[in-house]
C-alpha positions in Angstrom: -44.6 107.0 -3.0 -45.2 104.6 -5.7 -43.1 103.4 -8.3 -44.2 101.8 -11.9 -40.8 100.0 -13.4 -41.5 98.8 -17.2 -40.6 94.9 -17.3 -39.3 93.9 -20.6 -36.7 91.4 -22.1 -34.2 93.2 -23.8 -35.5 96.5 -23.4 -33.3 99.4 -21.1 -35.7 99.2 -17.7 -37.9 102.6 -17.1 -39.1 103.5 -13.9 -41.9 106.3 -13.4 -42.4 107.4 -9.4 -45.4 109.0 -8.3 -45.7 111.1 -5.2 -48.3 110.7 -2.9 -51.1 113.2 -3.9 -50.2 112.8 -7.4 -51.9 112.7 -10.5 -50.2 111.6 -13.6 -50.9 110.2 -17.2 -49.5 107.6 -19.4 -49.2 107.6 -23.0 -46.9 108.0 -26.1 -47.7 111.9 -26.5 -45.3 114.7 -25.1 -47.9 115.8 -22.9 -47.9 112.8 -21.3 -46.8 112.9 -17.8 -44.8 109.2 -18.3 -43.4 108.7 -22.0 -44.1 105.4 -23.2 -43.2 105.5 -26.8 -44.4 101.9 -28.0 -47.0 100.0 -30.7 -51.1 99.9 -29.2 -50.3 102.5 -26.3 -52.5 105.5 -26.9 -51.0 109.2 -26.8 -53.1 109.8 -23.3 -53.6 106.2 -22.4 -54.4 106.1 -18.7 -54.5 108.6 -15.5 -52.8 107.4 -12.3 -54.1 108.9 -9.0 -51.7 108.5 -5.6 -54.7 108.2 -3.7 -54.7 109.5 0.4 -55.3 106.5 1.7 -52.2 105.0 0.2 -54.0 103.4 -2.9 -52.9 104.1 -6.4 -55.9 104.6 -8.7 -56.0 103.8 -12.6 -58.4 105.4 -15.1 -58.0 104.3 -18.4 -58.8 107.0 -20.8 -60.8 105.7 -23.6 -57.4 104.4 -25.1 -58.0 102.3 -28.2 -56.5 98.6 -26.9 -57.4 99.0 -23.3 -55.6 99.2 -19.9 -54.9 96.1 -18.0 -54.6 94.9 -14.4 -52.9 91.4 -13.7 -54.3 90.8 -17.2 -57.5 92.3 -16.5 -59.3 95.1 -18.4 -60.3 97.7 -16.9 -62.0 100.9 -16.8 -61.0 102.4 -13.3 -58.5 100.3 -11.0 -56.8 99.8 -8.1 -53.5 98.6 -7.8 -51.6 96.9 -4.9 -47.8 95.6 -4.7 -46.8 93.7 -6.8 -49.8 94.4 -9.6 -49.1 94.7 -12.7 -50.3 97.6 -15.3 -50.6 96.5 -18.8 -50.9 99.7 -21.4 -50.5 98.2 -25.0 -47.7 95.5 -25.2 -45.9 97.2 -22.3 -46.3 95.7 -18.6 -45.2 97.9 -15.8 -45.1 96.2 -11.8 -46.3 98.5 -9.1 -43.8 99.0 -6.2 -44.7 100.6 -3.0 -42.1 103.0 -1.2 -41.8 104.5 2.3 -42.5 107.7 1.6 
């Protein structure tokens, strides 16, 4: 299983876990899999994929400011331990869990 936790001075921590197999979106919309309810974070920002090999997979989806890993834009990703997901001025760290 992996887990996204939001890291942010001063703001109550959020942590988003997805199961292997998963599929699950980002954004500020109620259809949004994972609320993020914040300034330059589209309503469907990005789509995260538990991949079977283990690997978590990030697709942005055409969001206006981009999504970001380790500071780097991206248009489809991969993310390790330890990365960490930038969606608008929210940063998120990847954790990996046993499953």
């Amino acid at each position: 299983m992996w887990i996204l936790r939001t890291v942010a001075e001063g703001e109550p921590e959020k942590t988003f876990r997805i199961l292997p197999g998963g599929v699950r979106t980002v954004g500020r919309a109620t259809g949004a899999d994972f609320i993020v309810d914040a300034p330059l974070i589209s309503r469907v920002h990005c789509r995260l994929t538990a991949l079977p090999d283990g690997g978590l997979e990030v697709r942005d989806l055409d969001s206006t400011n981009g999504t970001f890993i380790n500071g780097q834009r991206i248009q489809t990703g991969r993310l390790a331990p330890g990365d960490r997901l930038g969606v608008g001025r929210v940063e998120l760290v990847a954790l990996r869990d046993a499953d």
